[in-house]
Backbone of each chain as ProteinMPNN parsed JSONL, in Angstrom:
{"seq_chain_A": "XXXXXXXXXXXXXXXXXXXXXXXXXXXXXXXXXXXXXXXXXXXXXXXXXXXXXXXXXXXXXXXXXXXXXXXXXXXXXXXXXXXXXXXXXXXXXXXXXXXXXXXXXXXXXXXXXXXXXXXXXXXXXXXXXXXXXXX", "coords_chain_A": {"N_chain_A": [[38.996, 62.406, -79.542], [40.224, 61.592, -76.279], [42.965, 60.247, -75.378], [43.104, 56.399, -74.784], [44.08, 53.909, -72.315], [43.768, 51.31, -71.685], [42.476, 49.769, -73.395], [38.823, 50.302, -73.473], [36.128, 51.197, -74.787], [34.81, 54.244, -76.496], [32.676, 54.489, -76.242], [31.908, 53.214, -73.784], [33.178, 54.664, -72.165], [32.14, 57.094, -72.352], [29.268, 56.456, -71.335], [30.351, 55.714, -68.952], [31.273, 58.314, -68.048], [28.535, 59.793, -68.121], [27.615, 58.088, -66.476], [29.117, 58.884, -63.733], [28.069, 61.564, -63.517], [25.332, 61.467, -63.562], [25.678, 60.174, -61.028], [26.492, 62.821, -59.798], [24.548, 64.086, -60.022], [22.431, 63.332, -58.354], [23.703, 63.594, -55.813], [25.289, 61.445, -55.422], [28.073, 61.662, -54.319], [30.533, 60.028, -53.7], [30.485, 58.065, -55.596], [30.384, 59.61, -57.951], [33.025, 60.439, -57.65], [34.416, 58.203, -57.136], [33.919, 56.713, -59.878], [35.367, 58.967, -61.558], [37.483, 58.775, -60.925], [38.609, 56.563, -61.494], [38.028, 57.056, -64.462], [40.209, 58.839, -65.105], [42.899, 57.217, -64.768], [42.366, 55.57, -66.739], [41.83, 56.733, -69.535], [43.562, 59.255, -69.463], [43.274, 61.565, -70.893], [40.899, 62.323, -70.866], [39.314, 64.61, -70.625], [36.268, 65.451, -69.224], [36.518, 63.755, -67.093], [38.01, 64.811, -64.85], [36.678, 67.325, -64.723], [34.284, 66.311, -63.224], [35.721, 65.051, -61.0], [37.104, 67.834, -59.805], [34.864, 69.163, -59.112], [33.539, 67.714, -56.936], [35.417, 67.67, -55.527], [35.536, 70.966, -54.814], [32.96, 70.499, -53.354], [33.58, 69.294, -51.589], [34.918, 71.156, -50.296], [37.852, 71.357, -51.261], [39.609, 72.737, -51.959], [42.254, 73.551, -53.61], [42.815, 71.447, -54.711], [40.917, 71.063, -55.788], [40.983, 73.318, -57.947], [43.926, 72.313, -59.084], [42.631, 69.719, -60.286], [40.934, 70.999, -62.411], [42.771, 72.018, -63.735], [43.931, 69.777, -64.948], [42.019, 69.005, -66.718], [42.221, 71.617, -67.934], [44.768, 71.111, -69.642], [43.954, 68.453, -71.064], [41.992, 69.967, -72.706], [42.275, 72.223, -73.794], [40.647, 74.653, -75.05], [37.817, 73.995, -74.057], [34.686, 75.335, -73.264], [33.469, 73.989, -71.15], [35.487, 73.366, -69.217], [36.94, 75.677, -69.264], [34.993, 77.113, -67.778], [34.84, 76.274, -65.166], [37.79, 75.945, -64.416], [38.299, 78.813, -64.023], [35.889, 79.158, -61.961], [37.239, 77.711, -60.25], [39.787, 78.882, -59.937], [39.073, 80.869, -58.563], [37.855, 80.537, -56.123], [40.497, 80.073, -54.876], [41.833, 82.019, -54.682], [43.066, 83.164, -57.081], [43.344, 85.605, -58.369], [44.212, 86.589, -61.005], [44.536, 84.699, -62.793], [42.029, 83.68, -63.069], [40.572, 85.88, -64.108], [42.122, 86.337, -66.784], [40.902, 83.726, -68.119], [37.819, 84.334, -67.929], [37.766, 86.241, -69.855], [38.506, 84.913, -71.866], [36.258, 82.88, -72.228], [34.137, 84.757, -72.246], [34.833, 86.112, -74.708], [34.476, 83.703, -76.157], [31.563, 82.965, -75.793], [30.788, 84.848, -77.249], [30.451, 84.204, -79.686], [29.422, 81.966, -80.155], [26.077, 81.267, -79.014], [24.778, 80.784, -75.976], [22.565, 79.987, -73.652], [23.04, 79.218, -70.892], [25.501, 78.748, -70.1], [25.758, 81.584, -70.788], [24.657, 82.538, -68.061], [25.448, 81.376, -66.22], [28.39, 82.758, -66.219], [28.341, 85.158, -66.365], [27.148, 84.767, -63.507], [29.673, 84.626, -62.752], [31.847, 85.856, -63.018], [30.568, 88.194, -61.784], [31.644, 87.545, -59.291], [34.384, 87.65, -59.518], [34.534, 90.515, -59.749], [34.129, 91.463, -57.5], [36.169, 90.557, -56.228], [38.155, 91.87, -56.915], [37.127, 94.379, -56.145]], "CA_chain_A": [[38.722, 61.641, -78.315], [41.095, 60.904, -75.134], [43.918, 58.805, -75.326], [42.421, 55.552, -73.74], [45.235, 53.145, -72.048], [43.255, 50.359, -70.884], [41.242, 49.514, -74.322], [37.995, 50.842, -73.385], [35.445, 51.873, -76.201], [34.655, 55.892, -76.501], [30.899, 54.074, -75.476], [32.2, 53.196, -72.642], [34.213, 55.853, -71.44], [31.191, 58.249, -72.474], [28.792, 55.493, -70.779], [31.142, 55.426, -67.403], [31.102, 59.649, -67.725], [27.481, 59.652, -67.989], [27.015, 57.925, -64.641], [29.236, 59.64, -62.705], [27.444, 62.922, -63.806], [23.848, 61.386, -62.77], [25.555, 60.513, -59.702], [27.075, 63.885, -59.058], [23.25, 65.443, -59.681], [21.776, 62.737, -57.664], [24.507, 64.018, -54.52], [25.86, 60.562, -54.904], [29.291, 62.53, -54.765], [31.668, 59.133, -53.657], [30.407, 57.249, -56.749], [31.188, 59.743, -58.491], [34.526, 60.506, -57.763], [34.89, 56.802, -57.788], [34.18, 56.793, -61.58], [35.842, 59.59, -62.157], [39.075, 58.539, -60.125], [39.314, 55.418, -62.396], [38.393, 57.574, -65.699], [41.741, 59.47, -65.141], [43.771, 56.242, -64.71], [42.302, 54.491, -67.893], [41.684, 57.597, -69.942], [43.807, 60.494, -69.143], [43.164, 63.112, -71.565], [39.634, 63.016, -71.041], [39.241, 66.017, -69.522], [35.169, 65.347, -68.558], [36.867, 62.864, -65.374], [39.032, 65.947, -63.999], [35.737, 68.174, -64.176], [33.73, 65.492, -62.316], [36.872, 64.973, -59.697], [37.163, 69.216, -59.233], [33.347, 69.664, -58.705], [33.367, 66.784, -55.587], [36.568, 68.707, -54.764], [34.9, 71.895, -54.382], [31.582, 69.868, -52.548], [34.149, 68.8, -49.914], [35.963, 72.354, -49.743], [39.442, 71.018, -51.305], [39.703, 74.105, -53.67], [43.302, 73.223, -54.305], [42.742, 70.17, -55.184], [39.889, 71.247, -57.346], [42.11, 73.83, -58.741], [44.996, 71.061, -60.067], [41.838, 69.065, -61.628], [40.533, 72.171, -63.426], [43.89, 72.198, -64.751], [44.345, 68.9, -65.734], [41.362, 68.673, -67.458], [42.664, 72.483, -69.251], [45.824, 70.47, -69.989], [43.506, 68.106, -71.843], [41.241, 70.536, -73.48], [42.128, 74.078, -73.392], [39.609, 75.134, -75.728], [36.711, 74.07, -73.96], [34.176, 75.958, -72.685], [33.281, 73.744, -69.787], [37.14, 73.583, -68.685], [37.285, 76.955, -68.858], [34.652, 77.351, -66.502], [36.067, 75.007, -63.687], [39.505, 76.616, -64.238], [37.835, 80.366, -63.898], [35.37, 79.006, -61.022], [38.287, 77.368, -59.116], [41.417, 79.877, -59.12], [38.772, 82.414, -57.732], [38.327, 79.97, -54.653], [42.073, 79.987, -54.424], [41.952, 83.418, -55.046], [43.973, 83.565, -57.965], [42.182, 86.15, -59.067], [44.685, 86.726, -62.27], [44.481, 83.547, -63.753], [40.65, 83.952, -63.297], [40.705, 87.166, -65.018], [42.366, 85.783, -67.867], [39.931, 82.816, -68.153], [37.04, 84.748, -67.794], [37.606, 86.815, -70.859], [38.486, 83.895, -72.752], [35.316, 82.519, -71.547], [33.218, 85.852, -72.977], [34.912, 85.612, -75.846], [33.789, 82.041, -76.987], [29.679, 82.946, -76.108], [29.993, 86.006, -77.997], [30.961, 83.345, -81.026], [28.192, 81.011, -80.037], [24.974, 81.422, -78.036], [24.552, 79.633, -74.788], [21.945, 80.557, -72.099], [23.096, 78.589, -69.24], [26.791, 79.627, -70.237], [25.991, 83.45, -70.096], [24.172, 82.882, -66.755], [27.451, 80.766, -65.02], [29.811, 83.655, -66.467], [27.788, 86.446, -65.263], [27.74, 84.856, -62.028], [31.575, 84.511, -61.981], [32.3, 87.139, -63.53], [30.402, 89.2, -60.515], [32.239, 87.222, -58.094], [35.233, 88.56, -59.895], [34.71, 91.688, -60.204], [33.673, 91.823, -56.214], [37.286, 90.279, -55.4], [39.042, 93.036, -57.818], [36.543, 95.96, -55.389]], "C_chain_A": [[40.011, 61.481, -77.511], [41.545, 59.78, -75.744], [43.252, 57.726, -74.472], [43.778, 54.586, -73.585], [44.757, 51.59, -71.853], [42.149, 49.506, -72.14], [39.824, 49.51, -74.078], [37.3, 51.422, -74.858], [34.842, 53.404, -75.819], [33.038, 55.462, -75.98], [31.114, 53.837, -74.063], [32.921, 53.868, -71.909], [33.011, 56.747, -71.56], [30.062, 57.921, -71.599], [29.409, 55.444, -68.838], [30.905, 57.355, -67.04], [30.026, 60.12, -67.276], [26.59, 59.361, -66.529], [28.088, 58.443, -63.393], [28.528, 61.174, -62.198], [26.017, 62.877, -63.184], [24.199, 61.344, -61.774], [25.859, 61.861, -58.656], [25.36, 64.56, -59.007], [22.278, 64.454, -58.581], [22.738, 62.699, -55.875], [25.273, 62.802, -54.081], [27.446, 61.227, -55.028], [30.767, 61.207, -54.969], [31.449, 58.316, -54.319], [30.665, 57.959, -57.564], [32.164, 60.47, -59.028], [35.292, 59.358, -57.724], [35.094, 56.473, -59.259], [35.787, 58.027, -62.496], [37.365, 59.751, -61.971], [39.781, 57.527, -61.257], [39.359, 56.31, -63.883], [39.584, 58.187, -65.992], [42.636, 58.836, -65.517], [43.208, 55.719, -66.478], [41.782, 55.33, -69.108], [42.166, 59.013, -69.584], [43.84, 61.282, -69.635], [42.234, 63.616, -71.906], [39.188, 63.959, -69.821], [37.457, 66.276, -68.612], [35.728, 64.857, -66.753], [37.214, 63.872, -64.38], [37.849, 66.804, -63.897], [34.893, 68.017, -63.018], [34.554, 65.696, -60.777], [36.683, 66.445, -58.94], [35.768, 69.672, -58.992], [33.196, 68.72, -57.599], [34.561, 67.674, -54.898], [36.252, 70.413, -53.968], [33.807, 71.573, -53.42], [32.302, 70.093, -51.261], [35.348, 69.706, -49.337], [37.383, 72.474, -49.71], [39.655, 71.855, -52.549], [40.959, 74.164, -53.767], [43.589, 72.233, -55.025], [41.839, 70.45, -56.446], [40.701, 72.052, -58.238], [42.943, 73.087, -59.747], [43.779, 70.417, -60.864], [41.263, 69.717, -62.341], [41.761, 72.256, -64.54], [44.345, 71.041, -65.341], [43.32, 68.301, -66.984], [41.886, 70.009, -68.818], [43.747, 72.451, -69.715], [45.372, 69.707, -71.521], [42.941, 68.304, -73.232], [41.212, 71.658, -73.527], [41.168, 75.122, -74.368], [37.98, 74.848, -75.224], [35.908, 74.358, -73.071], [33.644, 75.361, -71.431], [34.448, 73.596, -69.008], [37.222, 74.962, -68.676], [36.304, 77.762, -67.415], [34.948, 76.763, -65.225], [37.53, 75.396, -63.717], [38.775, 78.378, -63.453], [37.183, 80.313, -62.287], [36.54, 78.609, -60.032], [39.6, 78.041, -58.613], [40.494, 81.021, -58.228], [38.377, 81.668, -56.089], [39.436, 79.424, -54.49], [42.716, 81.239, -54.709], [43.309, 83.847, -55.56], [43.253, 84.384, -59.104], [43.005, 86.885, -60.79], [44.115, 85.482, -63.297], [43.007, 83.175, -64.051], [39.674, 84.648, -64.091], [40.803, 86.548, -66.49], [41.163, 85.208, -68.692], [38.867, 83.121, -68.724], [36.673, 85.519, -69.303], [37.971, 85.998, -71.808], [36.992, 83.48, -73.061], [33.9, 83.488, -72.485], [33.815, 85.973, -73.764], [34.147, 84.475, -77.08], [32.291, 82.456, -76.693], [29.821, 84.292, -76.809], [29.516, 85.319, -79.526], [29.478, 82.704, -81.194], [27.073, 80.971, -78.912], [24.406, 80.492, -76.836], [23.949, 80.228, -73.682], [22.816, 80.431, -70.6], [24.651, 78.639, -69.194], [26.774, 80.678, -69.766], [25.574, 83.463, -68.893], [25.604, 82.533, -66.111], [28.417, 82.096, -65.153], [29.324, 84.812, -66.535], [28.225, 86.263, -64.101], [29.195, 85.025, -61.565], [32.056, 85.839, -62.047], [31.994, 88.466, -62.146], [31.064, 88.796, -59.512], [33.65, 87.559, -58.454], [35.542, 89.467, -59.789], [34.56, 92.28, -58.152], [35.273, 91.6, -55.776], [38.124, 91.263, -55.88], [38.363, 94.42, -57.032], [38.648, 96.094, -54.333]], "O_chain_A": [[40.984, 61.196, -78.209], [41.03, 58.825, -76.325], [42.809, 58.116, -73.392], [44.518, 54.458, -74.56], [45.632, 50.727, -71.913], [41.216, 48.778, -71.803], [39.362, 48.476, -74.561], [37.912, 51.958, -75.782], [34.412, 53.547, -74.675], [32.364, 56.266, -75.338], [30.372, 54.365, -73.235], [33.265, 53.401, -70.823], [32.877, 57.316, -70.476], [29.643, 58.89, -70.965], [28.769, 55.157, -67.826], [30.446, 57.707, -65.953], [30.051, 60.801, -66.251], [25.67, 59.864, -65.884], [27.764, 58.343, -62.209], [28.459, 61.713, -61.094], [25.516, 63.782, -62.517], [23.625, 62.105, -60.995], [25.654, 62.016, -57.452], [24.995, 65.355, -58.141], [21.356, 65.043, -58.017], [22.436, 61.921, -54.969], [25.818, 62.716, -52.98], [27.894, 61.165, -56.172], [31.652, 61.235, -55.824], [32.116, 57.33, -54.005], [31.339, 57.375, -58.413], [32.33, 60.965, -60.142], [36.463, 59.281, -58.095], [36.14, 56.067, -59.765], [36.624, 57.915, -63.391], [38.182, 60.476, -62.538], [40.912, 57.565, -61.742], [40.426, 56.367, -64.494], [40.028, 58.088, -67.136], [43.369, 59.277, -66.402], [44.109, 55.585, -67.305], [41.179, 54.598, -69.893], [41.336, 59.905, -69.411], [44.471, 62.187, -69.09], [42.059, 64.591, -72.636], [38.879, 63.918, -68.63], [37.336, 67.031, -67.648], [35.456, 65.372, -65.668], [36.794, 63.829, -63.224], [37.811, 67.236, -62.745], [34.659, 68.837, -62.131], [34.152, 66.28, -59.771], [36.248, 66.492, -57.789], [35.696, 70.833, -58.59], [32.198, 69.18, -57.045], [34.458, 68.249, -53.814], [36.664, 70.834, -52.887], [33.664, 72.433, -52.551], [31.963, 70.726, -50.261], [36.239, 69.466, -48.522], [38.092, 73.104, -48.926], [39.813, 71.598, -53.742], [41.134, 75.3, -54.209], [44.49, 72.15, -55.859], [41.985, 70.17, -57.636], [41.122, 71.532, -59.272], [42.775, 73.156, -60.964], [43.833, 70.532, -62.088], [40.845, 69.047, -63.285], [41.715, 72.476, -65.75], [45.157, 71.16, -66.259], [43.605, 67.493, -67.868], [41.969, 69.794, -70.027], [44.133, 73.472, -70.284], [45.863, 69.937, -72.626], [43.044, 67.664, -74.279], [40.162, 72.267, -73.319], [41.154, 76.342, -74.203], [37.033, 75.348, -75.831], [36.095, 73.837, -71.972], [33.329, 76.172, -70.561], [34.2, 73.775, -67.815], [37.8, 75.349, -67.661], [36.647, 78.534, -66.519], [35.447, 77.445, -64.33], [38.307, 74.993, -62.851], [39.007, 78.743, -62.301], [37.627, 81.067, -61.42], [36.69, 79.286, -59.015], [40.238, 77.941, -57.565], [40.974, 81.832, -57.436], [38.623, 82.269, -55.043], [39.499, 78.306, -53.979], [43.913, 81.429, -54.927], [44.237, 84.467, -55.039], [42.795, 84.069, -60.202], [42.337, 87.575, -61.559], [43.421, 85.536, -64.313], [42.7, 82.508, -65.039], [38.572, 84.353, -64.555], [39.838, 86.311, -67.217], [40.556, 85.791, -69.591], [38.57, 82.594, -69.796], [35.562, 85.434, -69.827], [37.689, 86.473, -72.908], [36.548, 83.769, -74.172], [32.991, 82.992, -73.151], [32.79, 86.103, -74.434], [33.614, 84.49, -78.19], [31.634, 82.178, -77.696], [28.751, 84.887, -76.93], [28.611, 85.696, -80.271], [28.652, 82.893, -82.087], [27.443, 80.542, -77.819], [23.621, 79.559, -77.004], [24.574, 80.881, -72.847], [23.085, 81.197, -69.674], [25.094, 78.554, -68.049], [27.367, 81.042, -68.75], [26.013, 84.437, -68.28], [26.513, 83.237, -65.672], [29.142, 82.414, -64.209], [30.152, 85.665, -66.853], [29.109, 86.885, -63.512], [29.705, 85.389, -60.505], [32.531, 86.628, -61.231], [32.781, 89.302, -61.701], [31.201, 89.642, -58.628], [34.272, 87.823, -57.424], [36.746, 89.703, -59.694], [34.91, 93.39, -57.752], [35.712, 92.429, -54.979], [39.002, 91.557, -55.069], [38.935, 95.493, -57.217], [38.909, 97.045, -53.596]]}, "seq_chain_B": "XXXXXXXXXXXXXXXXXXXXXXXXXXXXXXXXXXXXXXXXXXXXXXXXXXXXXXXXXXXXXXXXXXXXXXXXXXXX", "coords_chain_B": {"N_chain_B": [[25.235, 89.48, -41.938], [27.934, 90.875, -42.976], [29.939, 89.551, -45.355], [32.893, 88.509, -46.061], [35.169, 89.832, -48.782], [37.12, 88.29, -49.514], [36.346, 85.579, -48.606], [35.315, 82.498, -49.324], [32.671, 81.064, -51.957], [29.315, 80.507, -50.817], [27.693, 77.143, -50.514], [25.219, 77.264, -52.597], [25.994, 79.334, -54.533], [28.301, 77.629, -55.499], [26.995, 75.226, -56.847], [25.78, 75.861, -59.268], [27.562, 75.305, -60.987], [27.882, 72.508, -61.632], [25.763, 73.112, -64.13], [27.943, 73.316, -66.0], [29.232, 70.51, -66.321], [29.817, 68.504, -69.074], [27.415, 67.358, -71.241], [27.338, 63.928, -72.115], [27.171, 60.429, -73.54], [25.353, 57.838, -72.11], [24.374, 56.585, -69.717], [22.586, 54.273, -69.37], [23.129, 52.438, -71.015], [25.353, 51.197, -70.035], [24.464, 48.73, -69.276], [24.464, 47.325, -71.244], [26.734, 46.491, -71.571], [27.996, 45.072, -69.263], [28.592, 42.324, -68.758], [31.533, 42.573, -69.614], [32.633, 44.489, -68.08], [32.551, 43.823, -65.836], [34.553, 40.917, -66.761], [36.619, 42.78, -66.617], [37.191, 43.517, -64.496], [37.815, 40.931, -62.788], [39.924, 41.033, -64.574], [41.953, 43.54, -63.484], [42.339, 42.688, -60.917], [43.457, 40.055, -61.091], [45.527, 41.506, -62.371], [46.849, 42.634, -60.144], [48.594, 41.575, -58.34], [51.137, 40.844, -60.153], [51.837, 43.322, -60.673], [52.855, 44.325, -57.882], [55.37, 45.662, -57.649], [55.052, 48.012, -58.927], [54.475, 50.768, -58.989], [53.082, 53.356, -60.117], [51.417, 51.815, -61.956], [49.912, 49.936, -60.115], [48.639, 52.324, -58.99], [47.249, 53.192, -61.213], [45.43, 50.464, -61.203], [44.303, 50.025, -58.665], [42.782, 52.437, -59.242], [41.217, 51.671, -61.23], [39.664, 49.157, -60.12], [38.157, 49.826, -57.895], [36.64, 51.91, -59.001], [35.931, 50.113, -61.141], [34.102, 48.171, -59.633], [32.263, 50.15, -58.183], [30.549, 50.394, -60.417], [29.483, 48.468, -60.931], [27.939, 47.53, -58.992], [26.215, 49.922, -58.93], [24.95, 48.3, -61.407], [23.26, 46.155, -60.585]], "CA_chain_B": [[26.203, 89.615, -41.378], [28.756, 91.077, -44.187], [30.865, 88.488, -45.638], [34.388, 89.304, -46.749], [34.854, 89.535, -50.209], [38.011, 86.872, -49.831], [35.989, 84.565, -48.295], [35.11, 81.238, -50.504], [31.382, 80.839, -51.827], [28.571, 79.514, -50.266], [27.855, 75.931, -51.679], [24.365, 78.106, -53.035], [26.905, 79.566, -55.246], [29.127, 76.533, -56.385], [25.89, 74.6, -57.263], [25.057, 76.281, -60.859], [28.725, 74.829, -61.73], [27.035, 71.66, -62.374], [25.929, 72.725, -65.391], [29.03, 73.314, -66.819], [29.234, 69.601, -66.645], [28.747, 68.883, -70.359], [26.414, 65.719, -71.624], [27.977, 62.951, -73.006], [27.101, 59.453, -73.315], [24.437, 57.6, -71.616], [24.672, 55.676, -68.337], [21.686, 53.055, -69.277], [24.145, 51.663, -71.943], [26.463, 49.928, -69.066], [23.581, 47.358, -69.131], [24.825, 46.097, -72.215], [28.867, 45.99, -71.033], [27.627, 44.554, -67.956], [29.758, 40.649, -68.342], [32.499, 42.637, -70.319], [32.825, 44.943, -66.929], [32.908, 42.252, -65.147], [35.226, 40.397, -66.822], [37.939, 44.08, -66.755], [37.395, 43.591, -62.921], [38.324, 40.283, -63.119], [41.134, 41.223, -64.81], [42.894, 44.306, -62.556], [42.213, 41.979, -59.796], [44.384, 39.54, -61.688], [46.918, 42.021, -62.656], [47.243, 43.333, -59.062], [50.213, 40.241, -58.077], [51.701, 41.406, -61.156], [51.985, 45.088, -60.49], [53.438, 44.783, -56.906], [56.333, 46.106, -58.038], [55.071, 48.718, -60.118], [53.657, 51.903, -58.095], [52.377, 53.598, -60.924], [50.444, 50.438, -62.386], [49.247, 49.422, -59.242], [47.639, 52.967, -58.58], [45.354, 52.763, -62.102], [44.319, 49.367, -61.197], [43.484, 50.281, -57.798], [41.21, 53.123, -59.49], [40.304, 50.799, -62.148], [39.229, 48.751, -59.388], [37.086, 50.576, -57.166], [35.274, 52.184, -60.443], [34.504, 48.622, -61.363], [33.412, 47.285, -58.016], [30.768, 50.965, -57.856], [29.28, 50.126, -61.577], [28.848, 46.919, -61.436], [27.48, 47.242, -57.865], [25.015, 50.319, -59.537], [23.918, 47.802, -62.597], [22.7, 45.154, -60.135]], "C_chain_B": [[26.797, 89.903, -42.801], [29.635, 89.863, -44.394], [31.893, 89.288, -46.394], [34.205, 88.516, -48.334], [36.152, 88.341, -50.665], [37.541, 85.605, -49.74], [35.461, 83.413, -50.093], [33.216, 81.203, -50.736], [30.634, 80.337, -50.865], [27.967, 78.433, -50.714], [26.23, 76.415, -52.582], [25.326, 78.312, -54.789], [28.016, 78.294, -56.105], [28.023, 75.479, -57.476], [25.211, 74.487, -58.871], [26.745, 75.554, -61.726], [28.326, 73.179, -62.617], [26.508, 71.277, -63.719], [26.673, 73.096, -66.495], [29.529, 72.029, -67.591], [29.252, 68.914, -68.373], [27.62, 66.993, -70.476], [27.065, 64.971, -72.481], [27.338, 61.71, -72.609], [25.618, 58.923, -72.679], [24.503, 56.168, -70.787], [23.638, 54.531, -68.74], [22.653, 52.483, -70.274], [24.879, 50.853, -71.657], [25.919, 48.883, -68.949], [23.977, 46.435, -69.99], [26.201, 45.657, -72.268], [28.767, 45.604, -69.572], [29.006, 43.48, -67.892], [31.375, 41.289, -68.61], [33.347, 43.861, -69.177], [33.083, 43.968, -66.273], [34.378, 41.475, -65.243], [36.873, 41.334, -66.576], [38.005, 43.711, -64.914], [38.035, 42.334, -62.795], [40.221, 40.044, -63.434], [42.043, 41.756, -64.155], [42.957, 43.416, -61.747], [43.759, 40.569, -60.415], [45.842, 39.953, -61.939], [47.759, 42.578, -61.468], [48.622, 42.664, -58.813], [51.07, 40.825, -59.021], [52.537, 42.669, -60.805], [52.85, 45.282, -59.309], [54.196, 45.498, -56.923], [56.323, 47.963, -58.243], [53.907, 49.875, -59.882], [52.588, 52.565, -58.899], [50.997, 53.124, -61.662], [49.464, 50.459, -61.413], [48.375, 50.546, -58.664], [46.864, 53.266, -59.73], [45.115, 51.39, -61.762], [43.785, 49.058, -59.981], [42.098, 51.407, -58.379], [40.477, 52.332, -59.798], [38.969, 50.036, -61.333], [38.308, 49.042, -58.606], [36.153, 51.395, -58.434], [34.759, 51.095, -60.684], [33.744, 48.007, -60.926], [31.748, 48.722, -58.151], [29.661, 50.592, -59.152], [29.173, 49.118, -61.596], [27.931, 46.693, -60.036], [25.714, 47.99, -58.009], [24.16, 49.09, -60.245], [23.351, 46.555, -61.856], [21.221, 45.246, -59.994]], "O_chain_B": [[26.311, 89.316, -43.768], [29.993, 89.238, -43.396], [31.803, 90.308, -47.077], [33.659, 87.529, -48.827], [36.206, 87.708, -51.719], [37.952, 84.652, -50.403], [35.366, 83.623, -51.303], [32.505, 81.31, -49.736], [31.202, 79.688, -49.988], [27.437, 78.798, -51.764], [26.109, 75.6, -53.498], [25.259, 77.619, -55.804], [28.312, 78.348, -57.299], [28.299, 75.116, -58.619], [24.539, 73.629, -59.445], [26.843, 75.409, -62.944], [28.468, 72.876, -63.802], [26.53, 70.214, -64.339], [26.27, 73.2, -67.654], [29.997, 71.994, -68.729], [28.095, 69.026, -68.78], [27.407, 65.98, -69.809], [27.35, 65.391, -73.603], [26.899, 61.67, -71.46], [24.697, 59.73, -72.807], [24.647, 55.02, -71.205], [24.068, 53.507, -68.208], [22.934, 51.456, -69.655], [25.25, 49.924, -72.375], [26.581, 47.923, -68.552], [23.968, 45.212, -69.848], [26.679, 44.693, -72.866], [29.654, 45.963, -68.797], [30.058, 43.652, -67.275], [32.34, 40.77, -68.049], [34.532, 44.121, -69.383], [34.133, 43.332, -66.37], [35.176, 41.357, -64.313], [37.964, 40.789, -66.41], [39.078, 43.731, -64.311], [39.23, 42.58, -62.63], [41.165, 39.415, -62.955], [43.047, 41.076, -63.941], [44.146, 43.096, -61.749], [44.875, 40.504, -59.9], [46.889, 39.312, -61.843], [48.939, 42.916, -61.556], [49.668, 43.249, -59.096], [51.957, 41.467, -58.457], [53.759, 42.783, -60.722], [53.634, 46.228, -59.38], [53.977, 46.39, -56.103], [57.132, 48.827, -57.904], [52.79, 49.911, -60.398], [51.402, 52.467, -58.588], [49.947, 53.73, -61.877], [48.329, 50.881, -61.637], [47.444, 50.2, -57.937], [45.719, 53.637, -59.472], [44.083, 51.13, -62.38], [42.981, 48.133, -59.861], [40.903, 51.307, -58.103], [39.42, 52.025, -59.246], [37.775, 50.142, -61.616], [37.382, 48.236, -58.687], [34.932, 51.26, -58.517], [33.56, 50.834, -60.583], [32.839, 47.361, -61.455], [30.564, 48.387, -58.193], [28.436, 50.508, -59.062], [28.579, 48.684, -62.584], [27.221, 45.688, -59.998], [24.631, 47.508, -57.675], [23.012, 48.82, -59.894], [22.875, 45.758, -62.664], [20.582, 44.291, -59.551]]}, "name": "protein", "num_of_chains": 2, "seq": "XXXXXXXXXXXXXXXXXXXXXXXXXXXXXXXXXXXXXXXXXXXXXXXXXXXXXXXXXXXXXXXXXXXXXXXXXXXXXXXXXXXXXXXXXXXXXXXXXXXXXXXXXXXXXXXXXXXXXXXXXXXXXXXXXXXXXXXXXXXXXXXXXXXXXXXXXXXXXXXXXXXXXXXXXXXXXXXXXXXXXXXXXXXXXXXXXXXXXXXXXXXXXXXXXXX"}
């Protein structure tokens, strides 16, 4: 689990993650990047907050910004497969299309290991949007 | 119309990122840290005088702050 600074219980940090995530599918986007602004501050090595933050970042077309929180969450967690997609998805709208590259085959690596539908679909799609910026 | 292949998605395209998201936790649960939210707001608000000083501080307990003010404003 994330270092927590602020004594917070892993229920409540998972509990506070939880609803920024309904609000991101419910388009409430400034609740939550509100949550996910404070999860940073009072939990910084949970790398869920920085995914939250770089997916409102991308909403509102700040793909550098999303970029740095892709990376601070693969600071956090560099093994995990949803950080790797938000690092992979975001250098290719900052068209860093190396560090994407990289990623990417990290990325197909780990589902060859373990079976994930809605994985292989996301990293198809990238992967073609990859492979279109490498034409 | 062709679109350049530098250009940035269309939000069509960013949309399936979503469920990269992963699942953790469960948002109806804040019902029962409702007073104990409360009382953390309470608190930054308290510690703000404190902090003047103290740039760092004072920007987690401005997050802190505005996170506590939106969930406690949700669990009403």
């Amino acid at each position: 689990m994330a270092q927590i600074v602020s004594g917070y219980s892993e229920e409540e940090i998972f509990s506070l993650y939880d609803l920024a995530r309904l609000s991101v599918e419910a388009g409430e986007l400034k609740r939550a990047e509100s949550i996910a602004n404070g999860l940073s501050e009072i939990a910084p090595d949970f790398a869920p907050a920085f995914l939250i933050m770089a997916y409102c970042q991308v909403w509102s077309k700040d793909y550098e910004a999303a970029s740095d929180s892709s990376e601070r969450a693969f600071k956090a967690s560099p093994n995990d497969i949803s950080v790797l997609f938000f690092v992979a998805a975001t250098k290719l709208l900052v068209n860093d299309s190396q560090r994407a590259g990289t990623v990417l085959g990290e990325i197909g690596e780990l589902l060859e290991k373990k079976r994930d539908l809605e994985g292989e679909r996301l990293y198809k799609l990238l992967l073609a949007r990859f492979q279109m910026r490498m034409r | 119309m062709k679109r350049s292949p530098l250009s940035p998605p269309d939000e069509f395209s960013i949309s399936p990122l979503f469920t990269a998201l992963p699942k953790l936790g469960d948002a109806t649960a804040l019902y029962k840290f409702k007073n104990s939210l409360f009382a953390r707001l309470e608190g930054v608000t308290e510690q703000r005088e404190a902090a003047a000083q103290d740039r760092s501080l004072l920007k987690r307990i401005n997050a802190e702050e505005a996170m506590l003010k939106v969930v406690l404003s949700w669990l009403k």
